[in-house]
N, C-alpha and C positions, 0 to 999 in steps of 0.2 A: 301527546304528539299532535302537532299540525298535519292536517290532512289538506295535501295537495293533488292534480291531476298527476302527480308523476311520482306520487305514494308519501305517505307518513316522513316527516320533516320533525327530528328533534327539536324543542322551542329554541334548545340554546342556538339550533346550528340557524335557524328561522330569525333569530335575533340579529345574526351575522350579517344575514344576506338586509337586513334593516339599515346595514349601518354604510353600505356603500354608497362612493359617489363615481369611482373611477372603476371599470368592469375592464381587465387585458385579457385577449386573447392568444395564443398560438394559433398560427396555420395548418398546417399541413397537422390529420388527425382531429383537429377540432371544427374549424370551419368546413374543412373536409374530410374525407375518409381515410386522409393516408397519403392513396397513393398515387402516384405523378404519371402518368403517360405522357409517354415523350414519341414523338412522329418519328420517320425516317431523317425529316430537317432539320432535327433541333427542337421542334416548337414543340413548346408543354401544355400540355391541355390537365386543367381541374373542374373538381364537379363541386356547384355552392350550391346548398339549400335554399332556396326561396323564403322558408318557413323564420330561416336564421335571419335571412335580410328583413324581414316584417321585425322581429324581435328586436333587432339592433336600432330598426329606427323610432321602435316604440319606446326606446330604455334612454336613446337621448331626449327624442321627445319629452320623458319623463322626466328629464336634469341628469343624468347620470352620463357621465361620459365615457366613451371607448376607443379603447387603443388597442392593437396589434404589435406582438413582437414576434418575429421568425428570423429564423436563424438562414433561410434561404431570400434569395431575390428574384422577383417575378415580376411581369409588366400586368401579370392575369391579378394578382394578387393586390398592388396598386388601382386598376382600371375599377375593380370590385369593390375593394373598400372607397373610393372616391363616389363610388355609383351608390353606396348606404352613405353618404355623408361623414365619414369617419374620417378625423382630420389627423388622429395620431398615428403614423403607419413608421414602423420601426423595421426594417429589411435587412439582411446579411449582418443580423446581430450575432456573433459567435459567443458575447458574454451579453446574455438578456439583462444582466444588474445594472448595465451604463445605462441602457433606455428607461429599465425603471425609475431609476436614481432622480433623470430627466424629469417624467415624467413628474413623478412627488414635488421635486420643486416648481418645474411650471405651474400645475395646478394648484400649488400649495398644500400639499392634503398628508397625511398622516398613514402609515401603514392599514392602519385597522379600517380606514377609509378604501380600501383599494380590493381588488379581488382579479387573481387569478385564474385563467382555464389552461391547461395541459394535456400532454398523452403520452409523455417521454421523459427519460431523463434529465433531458435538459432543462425541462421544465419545473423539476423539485428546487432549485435552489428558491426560485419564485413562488411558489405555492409554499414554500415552508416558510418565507417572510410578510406574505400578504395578510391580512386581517381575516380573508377567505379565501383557502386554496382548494379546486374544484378541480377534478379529473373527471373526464370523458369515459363513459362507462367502460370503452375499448382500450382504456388506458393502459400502460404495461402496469405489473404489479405493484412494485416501486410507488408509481406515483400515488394510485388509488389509495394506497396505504400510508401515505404521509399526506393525504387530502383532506379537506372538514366535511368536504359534501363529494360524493360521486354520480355523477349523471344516472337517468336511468335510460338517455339514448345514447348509441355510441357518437363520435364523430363524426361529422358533414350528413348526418342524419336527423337533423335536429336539435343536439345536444349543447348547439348554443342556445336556439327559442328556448329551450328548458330552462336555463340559467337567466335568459331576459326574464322570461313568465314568474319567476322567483324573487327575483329579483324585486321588479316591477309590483307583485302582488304585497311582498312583507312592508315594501312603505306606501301601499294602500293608493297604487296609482297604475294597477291593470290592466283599467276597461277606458283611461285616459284618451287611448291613440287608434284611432279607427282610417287611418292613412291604405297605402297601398306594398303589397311584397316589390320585391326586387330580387 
């Protein structure tokens, strides 16, 4: 077993997270907790870890790049990922396959190259085609169980830093990025 801050890491699942260049995420449950507050006006308010925006800009720093696919559209969810520098933002996807599809080609890269994050149904078709599918500790059952790695924080609590810190540590490039959160 690899021994991580976020506990014991099978080599092989340790190997995995070795071989990525392209890290996607979900919204709503993974970046965040879930759940949406919506005002009297309309206006949607979400809550982003700080913790997650350090990690996301330590894992491009690293060379590894990051995308977003949600199935919802948000001006909060745009303004955020533009403010980590994340260039792939994929909005009001109802089949995440198109954007992936996208993606592989743009970047040119290969399944086993790619890694998924999720907390829902909609998110298995993608985690059971990626090279590593990873559900959010708060995951529905479903997912956690057609996943190679399960978080050990839940959603908008971390649970992405987890995945950068992993990420970033099995190709030996960590303690690289000593930048600023967001």
């Amino acid at each position: 077993m690899i021994t991580t801050w976020y506990g014991d890491l099978d080599p092989s699942v340790f190997a995995l997270f070795g071989e990525i260049q392209l890290l996607i995420c979900d919204i709503d449950g993974v970046f965040s907790d879930g759940r949406i507050y919506l005002g009297n006006d309309g206006e949607e308010i979400k809550a982003f870890h700080t913790r997650d925006g350090f990690g996301v800009k330590a894992l491009m720093n690293g060379g590894v790049e990051v995308a977003v696919i949600t199935g919802r559209r948000s001006k909060i969810v745009e303004n955020r990922m533009q403010a980590l520098g994340v260039q792939h933002i994929f909005q009001g996807q109802s089949d995440k396959r198109v954007a992936y599809q996208q993606l592989m080609t743009q970047l040119q890269l290969e399944p086993h190259q790619i890694a998924y994050v999720g907390d829902d149904v909609p998110d298995l078709e993608l985690i059971r085609t990626v090279g590593l599918g990873i559900a959010v500790r708060d995951a529905h059952a479903r997912v956690q169980q057609a996943a190679n790695y399960v978080t050990a924080l839940p959603g908008g609590f971390g649970a992405v830093r987890e995945v950068t810190d992993l990420l970033l540590l099995s190709q030996g490039k960590l303690n690289q990025y000593t930048g600023t959160s967001e």
